[in-house]
C-alpha positions in Angstrom: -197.7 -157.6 -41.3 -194.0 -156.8 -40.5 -192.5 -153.3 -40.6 -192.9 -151.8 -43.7 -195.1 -154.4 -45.3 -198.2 -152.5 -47.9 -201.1 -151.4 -45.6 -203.3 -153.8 -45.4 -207.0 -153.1 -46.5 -210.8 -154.4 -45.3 -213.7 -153.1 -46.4 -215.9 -151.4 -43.7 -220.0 -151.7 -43.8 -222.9 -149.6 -42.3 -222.9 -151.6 -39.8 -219.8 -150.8 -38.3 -221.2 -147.5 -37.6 -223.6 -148.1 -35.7 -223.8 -149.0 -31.8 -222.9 -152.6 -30.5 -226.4 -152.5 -28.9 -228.3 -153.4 -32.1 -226.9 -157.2 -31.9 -225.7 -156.5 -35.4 -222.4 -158.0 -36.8 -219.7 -155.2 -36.6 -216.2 -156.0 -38.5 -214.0 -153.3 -36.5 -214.7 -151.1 -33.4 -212.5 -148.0 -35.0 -215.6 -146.4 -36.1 -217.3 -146.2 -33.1 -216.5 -142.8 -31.6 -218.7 -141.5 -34.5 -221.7 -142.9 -32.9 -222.0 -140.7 -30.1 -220.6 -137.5 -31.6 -221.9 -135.1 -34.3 -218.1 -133.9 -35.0 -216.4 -135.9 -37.4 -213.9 -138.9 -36.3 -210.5 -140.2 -37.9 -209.3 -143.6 -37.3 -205.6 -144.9 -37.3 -206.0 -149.0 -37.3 -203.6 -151.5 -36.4 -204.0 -154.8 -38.1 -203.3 -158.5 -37.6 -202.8 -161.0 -40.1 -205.8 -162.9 -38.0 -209.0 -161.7 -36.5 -208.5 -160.2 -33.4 -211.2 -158.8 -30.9 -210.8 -155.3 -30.5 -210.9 -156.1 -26.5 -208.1 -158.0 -26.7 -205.1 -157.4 -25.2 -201.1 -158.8 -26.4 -202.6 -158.3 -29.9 -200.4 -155.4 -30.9 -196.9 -155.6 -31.2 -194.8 -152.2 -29.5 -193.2 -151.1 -32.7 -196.4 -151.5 -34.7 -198.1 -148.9 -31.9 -195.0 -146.5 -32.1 -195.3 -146.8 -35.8 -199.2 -145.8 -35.7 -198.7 -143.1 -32.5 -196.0 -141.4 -34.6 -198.1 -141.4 -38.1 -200.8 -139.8 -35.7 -198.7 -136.9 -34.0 -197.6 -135.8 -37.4 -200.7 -136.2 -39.1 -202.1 -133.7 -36.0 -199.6 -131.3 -36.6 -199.8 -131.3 -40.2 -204.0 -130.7 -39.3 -203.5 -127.9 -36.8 -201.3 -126.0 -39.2 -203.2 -125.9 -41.9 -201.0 -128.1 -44.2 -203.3 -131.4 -44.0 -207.7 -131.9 -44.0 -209.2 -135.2 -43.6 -212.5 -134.5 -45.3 -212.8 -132.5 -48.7 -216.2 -130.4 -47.3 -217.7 -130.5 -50.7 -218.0 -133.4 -51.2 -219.2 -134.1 -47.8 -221.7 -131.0 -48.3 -222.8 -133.3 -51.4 -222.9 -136.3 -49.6 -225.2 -134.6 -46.8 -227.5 -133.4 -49.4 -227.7 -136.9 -51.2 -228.3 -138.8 -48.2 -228.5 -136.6 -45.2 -226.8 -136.5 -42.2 -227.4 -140.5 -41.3 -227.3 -139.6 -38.0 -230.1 -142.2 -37.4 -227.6 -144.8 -37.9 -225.8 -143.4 -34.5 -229.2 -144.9 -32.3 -229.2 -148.2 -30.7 -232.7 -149.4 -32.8 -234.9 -147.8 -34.7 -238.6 -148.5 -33.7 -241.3 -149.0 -36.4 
C-alpha cells in the first residue's frame, strides 16, 4: 500500500480481544490495550501488503508512520475540542445492555 492507496480492510474476531495468554489465534495486536483497561481504546493500524508480526521491526515504512502519527494528532485535537467522538454512547449503552460489559473476555482463561 503506497501513499494514498484506499485503506485497506481485515476483519477483526473476539479473539483478538482477548489476552495472548489463552494460546488462542489472534489476527492483530492493535486491540490489546483494551484488555487491561475498563476505559475505552482507539486504534490507528498500519498495514502491509503481507503478514507481518506485530514484534517486528523494518516493517513500517517512515512516511507511512508520519502519515498515521499526523491522522492521530488531529484526530486528538479534533476529540479534545469537542468537534470529533469515537463511540456513539447509545449505541454502546445498547450494546452493554444486549450483551453486557464482556469484560470477561479481558481474563487470560476462564475456568469451568
Amino acid at each position: 500500500m503506497g501513499h494514498g492507496s484506499p485503506p485497506a480492510v481485515f476483519a477483526v474476531t473476539t479473539q483478538d480481544i482477548t489476552p495472548y495468554a489463552n494460546d488462542l489465534y489472534h489476527l492483530n495486536s492493535i486491540l490489546q490495550p483494551a484488555t487491561v483497561t475498563d476505559v475505552p481504546v482507539v486504534g490507528v493500524a498500519i498495514t502491509a501488503e503481507t503478514a507481518v508480526p506485530g514484534c517486528a521491526s523494518g516493517a513500517s515504512h517512515e512516511v507511512d508512520i508520519e502519515v498515521a502519527a499526523r491522522f492521530v494528532v488531529e484526530a486528538s485535537k479534533a476529540y479534545t475540542a469537542g468537534k470529533a467522538k469515537f463511540h456513539d454512547q447509545e449505541e454502546f449503552d445498547r450494546l452493554v445492555r444486549l450483551y453486557g460489559t464482556l469484560s470477561y473476555l479481558q481474563a487470560p482463561r476462564r475456568v469451568k
